[in-house]
Backbone as XML, in Angstrom:
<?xml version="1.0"?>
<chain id="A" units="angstrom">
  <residue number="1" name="UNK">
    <atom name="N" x="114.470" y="-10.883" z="222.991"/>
    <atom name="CA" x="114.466" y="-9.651" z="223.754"/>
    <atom name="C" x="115.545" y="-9.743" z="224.823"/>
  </residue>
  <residue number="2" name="UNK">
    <atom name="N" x="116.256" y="-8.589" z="224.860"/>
    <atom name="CA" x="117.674" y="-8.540" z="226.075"/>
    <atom name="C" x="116.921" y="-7.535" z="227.161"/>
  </residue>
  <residue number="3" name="UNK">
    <atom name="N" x="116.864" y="-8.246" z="228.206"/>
    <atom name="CA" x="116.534" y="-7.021" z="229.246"/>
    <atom name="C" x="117.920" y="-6.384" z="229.872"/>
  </residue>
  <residue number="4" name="UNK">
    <atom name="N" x="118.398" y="-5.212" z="229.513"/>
    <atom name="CA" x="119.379" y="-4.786" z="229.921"/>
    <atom name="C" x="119.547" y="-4.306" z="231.856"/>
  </residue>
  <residue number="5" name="UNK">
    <atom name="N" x="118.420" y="-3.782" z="231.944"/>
    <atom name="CA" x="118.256" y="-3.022" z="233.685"/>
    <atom name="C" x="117.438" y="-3.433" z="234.252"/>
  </residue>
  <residue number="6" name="UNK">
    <atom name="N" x="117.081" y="-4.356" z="234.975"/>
    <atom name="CA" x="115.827" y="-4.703" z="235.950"/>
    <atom name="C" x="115.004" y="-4.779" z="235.706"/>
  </residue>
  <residue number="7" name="UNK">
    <atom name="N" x="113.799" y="-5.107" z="236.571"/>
    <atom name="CA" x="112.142" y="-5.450" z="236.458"/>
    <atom name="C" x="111.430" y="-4.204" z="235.913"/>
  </residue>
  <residue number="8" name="UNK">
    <atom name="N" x="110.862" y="-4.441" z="234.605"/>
    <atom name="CA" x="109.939" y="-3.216" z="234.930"/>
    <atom name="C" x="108.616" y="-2.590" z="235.796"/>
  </residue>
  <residue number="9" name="UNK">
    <atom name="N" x="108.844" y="-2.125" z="236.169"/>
    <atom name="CA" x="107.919" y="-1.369" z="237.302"/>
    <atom name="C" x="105.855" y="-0.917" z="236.265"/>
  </residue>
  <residue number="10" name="UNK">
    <atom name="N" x="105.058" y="-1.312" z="236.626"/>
    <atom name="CA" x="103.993" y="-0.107" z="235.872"/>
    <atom name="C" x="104.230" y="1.354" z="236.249"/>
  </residue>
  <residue number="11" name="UNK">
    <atom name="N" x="104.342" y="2.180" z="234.893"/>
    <atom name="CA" x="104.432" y="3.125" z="235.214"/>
    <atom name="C" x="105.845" y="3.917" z="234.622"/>
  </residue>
  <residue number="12" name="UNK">
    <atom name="N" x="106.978" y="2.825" z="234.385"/>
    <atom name="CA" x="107.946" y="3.040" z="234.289"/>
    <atom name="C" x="108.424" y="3.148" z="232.333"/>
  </residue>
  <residue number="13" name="UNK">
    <atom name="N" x="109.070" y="3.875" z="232.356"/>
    <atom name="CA" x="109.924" y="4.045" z="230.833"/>
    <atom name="C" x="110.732" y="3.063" z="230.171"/>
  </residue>
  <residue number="14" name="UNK">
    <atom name="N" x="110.304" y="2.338" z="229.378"/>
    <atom name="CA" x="110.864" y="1.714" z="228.505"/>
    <atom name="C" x="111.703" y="2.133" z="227.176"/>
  </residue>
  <residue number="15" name="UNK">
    <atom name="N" x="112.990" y="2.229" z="227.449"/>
    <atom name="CA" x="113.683" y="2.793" z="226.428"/>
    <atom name="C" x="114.618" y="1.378" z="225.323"/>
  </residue>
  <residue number="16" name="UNK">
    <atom name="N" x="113.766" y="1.329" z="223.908"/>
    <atom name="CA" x="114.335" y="-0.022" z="223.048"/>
    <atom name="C" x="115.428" y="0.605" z="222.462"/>
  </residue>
  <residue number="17" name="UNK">
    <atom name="N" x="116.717" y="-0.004" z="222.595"/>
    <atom name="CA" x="117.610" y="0.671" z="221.463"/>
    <atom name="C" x="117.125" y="-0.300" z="220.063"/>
  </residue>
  <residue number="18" name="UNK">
    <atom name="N" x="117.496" y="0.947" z="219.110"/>
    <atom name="CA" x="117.252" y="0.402" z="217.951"/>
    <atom name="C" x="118.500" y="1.252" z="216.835"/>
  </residue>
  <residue number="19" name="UNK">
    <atom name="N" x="119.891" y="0.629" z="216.922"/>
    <atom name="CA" x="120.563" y="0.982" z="216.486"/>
    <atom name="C" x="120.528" y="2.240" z="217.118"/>
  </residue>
  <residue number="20" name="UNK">
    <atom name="N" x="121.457" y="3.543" z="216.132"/>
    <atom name="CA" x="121.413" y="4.842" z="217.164"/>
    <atom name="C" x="120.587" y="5.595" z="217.398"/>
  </residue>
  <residue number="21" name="UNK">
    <atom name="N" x="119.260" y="4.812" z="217.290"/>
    <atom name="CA" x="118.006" y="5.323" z="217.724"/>
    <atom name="C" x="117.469" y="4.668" z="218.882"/>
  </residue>
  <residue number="22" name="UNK">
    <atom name="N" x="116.491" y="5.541" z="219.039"/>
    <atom name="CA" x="115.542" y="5.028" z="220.561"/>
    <atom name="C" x="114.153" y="4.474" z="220.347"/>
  </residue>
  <residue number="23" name="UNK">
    <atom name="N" x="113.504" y="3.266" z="220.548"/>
    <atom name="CA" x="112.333" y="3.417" z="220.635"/>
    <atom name="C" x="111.566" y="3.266" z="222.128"/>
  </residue>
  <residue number="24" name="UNK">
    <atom name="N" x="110.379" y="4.228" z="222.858"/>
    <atom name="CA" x="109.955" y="4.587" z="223.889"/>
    <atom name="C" x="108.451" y="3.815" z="223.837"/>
  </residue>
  <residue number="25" name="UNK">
    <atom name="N" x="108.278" y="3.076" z="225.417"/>
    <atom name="CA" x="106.986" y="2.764" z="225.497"/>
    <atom name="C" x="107.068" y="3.453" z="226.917"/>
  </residue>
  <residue number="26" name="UNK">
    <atom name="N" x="105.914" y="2.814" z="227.467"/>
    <atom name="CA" x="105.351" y="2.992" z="228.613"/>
    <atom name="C" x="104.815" y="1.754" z="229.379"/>
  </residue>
  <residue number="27" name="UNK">
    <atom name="N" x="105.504" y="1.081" z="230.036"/>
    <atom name="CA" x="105.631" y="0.079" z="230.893"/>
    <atom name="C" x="103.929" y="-0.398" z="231.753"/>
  </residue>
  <residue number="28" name="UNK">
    <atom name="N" x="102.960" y="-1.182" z="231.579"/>
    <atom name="CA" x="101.504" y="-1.280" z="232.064"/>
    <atom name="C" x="101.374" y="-2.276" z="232.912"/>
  </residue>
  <residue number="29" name="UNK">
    <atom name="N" x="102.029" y="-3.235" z="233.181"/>
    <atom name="CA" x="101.994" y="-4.470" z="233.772"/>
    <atom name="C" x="101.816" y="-5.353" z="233.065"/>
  </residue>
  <residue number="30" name="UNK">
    <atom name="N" x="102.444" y="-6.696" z="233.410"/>
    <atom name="CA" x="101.639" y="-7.854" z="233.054"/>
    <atom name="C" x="102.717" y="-8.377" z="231.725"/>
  </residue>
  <residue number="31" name="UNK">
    <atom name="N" x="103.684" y="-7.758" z="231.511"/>
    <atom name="CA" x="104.602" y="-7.480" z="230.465"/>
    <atom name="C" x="104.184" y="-6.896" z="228.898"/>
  </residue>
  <residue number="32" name="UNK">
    <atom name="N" x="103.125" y="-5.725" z="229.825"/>
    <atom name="CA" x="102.723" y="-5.309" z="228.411"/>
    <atom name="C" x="103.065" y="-3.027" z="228.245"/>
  </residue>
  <residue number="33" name="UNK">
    <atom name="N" x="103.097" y="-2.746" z="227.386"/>
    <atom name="CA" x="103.337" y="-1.841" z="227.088"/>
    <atom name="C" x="102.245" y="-0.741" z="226.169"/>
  </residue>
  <residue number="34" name="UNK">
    <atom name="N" x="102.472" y="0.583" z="226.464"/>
    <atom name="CA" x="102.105" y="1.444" z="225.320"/>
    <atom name="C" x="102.636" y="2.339" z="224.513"/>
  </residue>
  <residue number="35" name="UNK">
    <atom name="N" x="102.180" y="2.409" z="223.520"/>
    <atom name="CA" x="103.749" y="2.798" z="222.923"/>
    <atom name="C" x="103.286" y="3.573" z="221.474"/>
  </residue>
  <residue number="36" name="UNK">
    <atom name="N" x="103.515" y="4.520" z="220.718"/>
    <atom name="CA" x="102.918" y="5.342" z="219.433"/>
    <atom name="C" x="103.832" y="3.617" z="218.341"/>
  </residue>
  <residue number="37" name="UNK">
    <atom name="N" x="103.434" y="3.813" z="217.275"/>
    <atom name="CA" x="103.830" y="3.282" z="216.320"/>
    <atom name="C" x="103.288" y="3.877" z="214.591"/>
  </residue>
  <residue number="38" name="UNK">
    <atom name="N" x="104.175" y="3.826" z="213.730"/>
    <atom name="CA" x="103.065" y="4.573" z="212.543"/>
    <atom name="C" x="101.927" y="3.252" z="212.178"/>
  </residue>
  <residue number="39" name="UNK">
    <atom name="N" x="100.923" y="4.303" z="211.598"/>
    <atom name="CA" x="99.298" y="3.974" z="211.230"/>
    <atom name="C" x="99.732" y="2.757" z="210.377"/>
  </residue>
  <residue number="40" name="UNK">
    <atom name="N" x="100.666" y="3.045" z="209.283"/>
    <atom name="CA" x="101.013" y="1.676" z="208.742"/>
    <atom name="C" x="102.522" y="0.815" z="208.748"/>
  </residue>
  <residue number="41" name="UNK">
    <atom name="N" x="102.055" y="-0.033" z="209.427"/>
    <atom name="CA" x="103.542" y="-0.917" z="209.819"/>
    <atom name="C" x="104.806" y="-0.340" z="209.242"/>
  </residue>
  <residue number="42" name="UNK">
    <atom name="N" x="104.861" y="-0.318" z="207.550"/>
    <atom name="CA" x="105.565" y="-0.030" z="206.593"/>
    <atom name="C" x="106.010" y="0.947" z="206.930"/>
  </residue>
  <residue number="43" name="UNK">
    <atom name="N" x="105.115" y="1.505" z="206.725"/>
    <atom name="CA" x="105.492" y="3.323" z="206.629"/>
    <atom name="C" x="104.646" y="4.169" z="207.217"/>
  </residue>
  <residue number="44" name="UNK">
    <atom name="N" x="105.395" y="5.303" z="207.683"/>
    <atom name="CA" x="104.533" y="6.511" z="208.570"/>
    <atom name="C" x="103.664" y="7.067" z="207.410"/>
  </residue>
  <residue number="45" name="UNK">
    <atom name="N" x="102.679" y="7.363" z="208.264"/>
    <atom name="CA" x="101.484" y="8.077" z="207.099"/>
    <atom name="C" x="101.674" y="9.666" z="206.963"/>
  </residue>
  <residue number="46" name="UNK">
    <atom name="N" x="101.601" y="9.985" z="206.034"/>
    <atom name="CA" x="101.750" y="11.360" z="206.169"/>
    <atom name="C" x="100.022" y="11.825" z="206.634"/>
  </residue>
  <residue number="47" name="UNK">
    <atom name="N" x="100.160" y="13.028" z="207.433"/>
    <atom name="CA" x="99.013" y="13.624" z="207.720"/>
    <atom name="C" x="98.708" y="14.500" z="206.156"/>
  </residue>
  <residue number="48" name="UNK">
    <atom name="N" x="96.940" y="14.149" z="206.415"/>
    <atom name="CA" x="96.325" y="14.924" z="205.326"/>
    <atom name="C" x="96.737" y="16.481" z="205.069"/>
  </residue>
  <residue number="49" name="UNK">
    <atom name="N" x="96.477" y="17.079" z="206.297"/>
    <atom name="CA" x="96.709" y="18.593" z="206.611"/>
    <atom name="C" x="97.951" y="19.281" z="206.565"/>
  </residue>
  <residue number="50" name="UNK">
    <atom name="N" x="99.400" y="17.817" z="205.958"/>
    <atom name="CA" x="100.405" y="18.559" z="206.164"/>
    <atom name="C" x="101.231" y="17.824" z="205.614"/>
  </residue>
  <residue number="51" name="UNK">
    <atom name="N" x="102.598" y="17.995" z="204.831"/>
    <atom name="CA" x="103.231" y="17.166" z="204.664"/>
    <atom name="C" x="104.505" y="16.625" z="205.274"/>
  </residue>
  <residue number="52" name="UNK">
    <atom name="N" x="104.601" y="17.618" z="206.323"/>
    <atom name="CA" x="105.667" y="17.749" z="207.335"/>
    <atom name="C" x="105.519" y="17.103" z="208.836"/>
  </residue>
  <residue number="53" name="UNK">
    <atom name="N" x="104.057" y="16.314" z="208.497"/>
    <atom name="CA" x="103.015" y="15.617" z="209.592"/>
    <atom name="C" x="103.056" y="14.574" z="209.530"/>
  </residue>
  <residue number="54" name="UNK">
    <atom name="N" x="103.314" y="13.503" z="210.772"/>
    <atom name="CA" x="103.374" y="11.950" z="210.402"/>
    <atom name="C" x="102.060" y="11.697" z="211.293"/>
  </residue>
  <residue number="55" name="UNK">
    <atom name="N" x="101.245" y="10.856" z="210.693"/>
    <atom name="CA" x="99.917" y="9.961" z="211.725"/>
    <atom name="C" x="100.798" y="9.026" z="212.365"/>
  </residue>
  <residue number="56" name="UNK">
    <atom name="N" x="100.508" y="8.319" z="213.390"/>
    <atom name="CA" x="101.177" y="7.758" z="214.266"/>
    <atom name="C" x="99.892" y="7.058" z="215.301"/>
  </residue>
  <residue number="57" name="UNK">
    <atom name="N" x="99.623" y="5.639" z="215.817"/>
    <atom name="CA" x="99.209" y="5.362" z="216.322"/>
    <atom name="C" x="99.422" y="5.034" z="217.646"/>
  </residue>
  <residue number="58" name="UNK">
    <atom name="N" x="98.542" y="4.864" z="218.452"/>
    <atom name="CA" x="98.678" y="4.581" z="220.017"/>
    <atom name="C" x="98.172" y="2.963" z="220.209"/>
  </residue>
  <residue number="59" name="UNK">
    <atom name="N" x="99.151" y="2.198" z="220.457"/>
    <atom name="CA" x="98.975" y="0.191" z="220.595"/>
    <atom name="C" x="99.489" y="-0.030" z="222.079"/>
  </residue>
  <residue number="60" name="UNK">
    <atom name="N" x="98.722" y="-1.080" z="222.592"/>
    <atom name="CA" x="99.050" y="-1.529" z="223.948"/>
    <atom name="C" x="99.924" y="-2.804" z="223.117"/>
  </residue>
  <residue number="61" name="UNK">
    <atom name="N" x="100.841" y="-3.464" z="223.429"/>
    <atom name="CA" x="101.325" y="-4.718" z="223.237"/>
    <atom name="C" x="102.450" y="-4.720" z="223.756"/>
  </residue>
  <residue number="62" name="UNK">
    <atom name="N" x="102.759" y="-6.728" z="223.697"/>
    <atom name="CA" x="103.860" y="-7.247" z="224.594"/>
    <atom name="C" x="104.838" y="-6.360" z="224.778"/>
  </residue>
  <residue number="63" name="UNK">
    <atom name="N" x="105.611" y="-6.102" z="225.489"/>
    <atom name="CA" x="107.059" y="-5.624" z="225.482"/>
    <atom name="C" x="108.209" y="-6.581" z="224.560"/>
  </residue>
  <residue number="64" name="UNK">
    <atom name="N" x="107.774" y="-7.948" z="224.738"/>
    <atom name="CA" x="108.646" y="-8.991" z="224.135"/>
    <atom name="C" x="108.528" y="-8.868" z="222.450"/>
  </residue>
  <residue number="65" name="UNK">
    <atom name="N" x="107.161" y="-8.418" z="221.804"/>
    <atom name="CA" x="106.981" y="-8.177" z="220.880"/>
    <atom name="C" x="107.150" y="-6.775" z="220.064"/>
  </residue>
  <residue number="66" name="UNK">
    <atom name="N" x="107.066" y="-5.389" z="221.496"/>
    <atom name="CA" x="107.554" y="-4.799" z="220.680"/>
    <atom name="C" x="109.473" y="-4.033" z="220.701"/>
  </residue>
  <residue number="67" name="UNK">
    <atom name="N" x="109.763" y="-5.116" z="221.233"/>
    <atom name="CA" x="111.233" y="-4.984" z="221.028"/>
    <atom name="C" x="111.955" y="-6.137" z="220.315"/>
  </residue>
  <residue number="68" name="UNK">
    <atom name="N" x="111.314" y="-7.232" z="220.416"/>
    <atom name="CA" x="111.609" y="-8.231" z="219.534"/>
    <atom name="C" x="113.406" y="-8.822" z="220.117"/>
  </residue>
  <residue number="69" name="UNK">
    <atom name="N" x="114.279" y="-8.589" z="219.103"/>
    <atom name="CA" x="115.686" y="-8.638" z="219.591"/>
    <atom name="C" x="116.398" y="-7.860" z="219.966"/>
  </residue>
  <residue number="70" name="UNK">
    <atom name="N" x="115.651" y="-6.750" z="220.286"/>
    <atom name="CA" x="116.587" y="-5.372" z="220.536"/>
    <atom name="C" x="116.520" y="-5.268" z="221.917"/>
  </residue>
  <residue number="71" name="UNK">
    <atom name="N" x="117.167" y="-4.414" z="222.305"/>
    <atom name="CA" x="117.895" y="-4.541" z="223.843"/>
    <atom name="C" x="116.890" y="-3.325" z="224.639"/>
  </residue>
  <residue number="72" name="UNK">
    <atom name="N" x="116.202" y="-3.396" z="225.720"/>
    <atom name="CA" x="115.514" y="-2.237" z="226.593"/>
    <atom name="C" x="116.247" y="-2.223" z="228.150"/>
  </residue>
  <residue number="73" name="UNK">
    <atom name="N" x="115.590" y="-1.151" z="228.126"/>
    <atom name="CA" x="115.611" y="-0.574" z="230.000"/>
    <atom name="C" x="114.814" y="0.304" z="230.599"/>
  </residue>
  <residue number="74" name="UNK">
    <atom name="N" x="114.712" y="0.181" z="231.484"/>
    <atom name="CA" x="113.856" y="0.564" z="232.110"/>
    <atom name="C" x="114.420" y="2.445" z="232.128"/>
  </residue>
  <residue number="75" name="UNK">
    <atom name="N" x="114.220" y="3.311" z="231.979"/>
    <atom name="CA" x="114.892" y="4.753" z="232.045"/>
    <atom name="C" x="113.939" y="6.089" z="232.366"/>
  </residue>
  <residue number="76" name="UNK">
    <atom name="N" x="113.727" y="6.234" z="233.391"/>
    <atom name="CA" x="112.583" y="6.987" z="233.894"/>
    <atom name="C" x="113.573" y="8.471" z="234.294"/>
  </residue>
  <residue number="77" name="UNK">
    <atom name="N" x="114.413" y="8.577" z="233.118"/>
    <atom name="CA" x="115.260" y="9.796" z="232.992"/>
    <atom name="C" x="115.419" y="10.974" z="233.375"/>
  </residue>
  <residue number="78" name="UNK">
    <atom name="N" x="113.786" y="11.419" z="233.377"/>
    <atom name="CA" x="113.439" y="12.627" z="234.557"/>
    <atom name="C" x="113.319" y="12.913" z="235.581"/>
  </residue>
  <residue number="79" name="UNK">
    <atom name="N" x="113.371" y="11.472" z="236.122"/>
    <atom name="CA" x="112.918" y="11.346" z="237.436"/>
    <atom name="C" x="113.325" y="12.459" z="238.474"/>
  </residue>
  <residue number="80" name="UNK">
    <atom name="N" x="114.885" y="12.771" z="238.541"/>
    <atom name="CA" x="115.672" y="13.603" z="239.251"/>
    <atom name="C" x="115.292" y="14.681" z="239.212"/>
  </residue>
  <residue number="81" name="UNK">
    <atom name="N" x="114.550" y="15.625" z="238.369"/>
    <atom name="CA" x="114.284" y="16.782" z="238.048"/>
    <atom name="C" x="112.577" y="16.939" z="237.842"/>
  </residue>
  <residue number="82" name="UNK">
    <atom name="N" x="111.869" y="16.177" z="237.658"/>
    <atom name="CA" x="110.386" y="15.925" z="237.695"/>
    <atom name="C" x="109.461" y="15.219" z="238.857"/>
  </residue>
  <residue number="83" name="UNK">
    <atom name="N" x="108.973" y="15.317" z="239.191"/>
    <atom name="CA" x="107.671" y="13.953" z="240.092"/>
    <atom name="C" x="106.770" y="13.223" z="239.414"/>
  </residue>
  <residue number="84" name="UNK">
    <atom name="N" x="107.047" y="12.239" z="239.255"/>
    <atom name="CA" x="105.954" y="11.440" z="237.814"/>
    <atom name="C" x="104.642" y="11.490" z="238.782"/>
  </residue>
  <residue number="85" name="UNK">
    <atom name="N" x="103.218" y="11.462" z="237.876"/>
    <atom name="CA" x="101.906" y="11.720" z="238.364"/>
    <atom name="C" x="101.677" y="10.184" z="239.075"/>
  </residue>
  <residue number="86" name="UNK">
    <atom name="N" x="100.581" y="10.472" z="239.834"/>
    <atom name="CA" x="100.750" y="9.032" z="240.997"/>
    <atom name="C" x="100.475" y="7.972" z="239.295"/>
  </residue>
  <residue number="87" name="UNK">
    <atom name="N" x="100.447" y="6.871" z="240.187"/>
    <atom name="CA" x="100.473" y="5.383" z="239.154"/>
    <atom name="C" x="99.121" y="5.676" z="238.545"/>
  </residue>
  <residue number="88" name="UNK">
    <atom name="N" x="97.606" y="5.574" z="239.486"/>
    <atom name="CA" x="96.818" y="5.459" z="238.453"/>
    <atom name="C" x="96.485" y="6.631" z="237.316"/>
  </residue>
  <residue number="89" name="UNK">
    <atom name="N" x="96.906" y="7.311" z="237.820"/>
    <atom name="CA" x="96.523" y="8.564" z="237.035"/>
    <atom name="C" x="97.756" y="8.294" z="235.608"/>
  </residue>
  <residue number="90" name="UNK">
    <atom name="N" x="99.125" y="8.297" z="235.976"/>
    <atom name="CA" x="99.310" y="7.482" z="234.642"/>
    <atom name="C" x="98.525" y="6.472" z="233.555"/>
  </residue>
  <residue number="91" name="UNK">
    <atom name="N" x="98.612" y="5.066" z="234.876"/>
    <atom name="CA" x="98.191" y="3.959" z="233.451"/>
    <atom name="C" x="96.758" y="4.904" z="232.871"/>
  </residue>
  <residue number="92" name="UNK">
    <atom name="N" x="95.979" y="5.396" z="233.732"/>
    <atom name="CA" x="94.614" y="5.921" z="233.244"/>
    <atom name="C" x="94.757" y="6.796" z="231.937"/>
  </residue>
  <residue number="93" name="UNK">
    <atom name="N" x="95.880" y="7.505" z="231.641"/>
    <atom name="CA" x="96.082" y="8.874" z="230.427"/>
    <atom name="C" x="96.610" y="7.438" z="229.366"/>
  </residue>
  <residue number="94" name="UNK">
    <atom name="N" x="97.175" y="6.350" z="230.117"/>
    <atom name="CA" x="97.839" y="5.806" z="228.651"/>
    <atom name="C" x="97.004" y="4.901" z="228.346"/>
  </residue>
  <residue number="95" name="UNK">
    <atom name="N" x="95.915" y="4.152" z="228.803"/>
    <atom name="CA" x="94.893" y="3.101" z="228.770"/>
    <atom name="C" x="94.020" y="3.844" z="227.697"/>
  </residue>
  <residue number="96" name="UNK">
    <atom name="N" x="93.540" y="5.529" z="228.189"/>
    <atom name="CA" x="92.313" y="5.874" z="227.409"/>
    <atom name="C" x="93.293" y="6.373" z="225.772"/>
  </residue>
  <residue number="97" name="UNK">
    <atom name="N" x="94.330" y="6.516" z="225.851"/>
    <atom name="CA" x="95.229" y="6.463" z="224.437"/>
    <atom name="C" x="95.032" y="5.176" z="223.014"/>
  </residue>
  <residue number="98" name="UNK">
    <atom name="N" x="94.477" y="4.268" z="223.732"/>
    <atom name="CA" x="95.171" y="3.229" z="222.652"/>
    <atom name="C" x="93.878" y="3.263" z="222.219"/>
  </residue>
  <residue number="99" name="UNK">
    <atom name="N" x="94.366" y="2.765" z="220.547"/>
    <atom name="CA" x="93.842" y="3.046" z="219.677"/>
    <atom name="C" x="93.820" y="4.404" z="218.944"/>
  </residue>
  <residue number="100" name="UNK">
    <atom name="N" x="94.004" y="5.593" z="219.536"/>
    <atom name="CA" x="94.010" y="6.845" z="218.843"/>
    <atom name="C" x="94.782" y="6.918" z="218.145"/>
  </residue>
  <residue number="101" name="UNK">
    <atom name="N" x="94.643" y="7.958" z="217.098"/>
    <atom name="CA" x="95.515" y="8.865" z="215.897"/>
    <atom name="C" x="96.698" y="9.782" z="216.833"/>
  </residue>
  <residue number="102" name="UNK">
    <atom name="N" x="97.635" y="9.825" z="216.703"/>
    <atom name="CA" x="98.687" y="11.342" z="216.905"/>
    <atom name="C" x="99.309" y="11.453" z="215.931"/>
  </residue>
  <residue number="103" name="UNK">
    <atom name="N" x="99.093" y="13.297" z="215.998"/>
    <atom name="CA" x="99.927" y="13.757" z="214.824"/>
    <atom name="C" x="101.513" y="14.507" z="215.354"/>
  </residue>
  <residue number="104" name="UNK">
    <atom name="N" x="102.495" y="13.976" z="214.992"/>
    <atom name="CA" x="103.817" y="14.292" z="215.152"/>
    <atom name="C" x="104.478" y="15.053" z="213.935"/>
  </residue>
  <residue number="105" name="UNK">
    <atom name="N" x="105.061" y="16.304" z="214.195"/>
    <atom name="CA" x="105.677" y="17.143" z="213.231"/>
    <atom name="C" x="106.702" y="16.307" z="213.058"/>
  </residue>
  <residue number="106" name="UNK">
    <atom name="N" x="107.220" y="16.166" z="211.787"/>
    <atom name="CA" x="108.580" y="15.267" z="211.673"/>
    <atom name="C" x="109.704" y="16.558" z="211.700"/>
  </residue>
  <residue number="107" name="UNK">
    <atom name="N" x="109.680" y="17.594" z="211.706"/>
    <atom name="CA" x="111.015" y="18.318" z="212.143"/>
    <atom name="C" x="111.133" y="18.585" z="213.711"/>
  </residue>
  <residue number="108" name="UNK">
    <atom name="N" x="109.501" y="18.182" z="214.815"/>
    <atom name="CA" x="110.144" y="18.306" z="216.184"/>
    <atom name="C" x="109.895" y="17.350" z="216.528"/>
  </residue>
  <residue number="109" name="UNK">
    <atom name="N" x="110.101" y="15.665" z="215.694"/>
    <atom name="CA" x="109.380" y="14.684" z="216.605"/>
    <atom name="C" x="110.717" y="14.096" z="217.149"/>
  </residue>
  <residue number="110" name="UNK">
    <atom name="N" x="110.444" y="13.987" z="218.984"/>
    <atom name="CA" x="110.994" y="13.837" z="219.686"/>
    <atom name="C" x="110.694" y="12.239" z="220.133"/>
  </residue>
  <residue number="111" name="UNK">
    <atom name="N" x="111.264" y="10.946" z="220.444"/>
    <atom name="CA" x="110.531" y="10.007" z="220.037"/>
    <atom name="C" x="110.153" y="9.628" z="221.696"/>
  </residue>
  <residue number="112" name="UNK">
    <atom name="N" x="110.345" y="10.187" z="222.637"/>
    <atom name="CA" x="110.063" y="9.818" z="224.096"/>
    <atom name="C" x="109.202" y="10.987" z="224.087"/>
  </residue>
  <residue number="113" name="UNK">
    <atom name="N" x="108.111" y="11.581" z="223.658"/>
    <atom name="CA" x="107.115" y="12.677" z="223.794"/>
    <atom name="C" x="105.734" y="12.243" z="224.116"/>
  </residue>
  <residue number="114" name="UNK">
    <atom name="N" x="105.334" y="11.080" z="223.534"/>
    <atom name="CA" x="104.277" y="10.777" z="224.047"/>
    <atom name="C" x="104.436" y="10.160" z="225.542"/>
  </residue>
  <residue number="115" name="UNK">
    <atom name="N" x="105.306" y="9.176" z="225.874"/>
    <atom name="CA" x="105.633" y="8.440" z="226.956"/>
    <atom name="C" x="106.075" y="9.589" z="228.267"/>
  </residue>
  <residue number="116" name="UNK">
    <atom name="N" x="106.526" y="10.277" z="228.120"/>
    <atom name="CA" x="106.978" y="11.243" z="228.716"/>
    <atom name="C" x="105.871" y="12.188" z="229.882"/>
  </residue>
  <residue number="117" name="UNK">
    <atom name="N" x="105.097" y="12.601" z="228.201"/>
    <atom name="CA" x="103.541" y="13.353" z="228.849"/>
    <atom name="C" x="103.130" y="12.145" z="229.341"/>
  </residue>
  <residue number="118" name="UNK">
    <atom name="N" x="102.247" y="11.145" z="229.184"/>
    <atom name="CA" x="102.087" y="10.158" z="230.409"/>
    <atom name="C" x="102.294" y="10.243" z="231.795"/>
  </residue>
  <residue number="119" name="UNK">
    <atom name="N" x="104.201" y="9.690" z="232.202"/>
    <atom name="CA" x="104.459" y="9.859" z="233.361"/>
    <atom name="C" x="104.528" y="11.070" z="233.772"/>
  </residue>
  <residue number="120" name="UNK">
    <atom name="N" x="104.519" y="12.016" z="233.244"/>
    <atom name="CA" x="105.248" y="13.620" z="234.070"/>
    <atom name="C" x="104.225" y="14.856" z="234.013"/>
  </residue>
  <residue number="121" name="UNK">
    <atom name="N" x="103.370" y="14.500" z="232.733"/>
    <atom name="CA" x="102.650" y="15.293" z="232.695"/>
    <atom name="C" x="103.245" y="16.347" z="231.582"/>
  </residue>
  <residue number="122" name="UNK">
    <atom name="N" x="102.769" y="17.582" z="231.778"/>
    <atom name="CA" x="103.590" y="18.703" z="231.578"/>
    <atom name="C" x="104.589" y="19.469" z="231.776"/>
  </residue>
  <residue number="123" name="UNK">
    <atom name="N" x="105.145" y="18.853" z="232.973"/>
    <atom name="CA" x="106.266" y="19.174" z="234.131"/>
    <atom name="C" x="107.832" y="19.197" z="232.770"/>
  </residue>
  <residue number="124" name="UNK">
    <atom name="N" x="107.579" y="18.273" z="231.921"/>
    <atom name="CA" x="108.734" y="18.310" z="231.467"/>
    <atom name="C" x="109.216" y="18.869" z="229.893"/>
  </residue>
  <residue number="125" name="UNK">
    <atom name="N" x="110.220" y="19.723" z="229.517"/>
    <atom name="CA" x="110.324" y="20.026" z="228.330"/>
    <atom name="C" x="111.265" y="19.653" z="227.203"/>
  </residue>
  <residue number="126" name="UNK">
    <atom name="N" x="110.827" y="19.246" z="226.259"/>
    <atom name="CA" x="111.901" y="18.861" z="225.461"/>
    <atom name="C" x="112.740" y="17.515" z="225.350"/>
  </residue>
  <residue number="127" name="UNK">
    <atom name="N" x="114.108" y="16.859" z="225.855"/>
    <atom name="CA" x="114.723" y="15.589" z="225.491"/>
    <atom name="C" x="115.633" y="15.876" z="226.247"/>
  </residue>
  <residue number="128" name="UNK">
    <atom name="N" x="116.497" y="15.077" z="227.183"/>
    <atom name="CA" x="117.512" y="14.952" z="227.328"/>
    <atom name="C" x="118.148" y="13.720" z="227.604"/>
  </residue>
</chain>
């Protein structure tokens, strides 16, 4: 694991590059994270109700494990334009998450959407 930007903070955005993609957790303490992943390691599950639907799970684990060799930072991107919700009220929305099902449209899945609602709430729309 390369830590590219500083300590992570609880509370704070974890952005993994993964080639010219992104993968997004949510920073908990202790060097651990939360973060969606699909239902099966392999492969995203398609939702029953849809075929344009991926199942997607909610896992607390290492940061070291789930970036492995890929490079993170800390990127709390909205910050400038949003007020993230106080700390506990974060870890609290992402603690009662793990373990659950989410269903993500694969034509709007945005991959910082779950992590996002976490820190900001509703305050924020869309990707940038």
């Amino acid at each position: 694991m390369k830590d590219d930007k500083g300590d992570p903070k609880p509370g704070d955005l974890i952005e993994i590059k993964r080639g010219h993609d992104a993968h997004w957790a949510l920073y908990v303490g202790d060097g651990y994270v939360i973060h969606v992943t699909p239902v099966d390691e392999g492969v995203a599950s398609l939702a029953a109700e849809s075929e344009t639907s991926l199942i997607m799970k909610v896992k607390m684990e290492h940061l070291r494990e789930v970036a492995g060799d890929d490079s993170w930072a800390v990127n709390n991107k909205y910050d400038q334009n949003c007020t993230p919700l106080p700390l506990n009220e974060i870890i609290w929305r992402a603690e009662r998450c793990i373990g659950k099902d989410i269903v993500y449209d694969v034509f709007d899945l945005k991959s910082d959407d779950f992590v996002r609602k976490l820190r900001y709430g509703g305050q924020v729309s869309g990707t940038g």
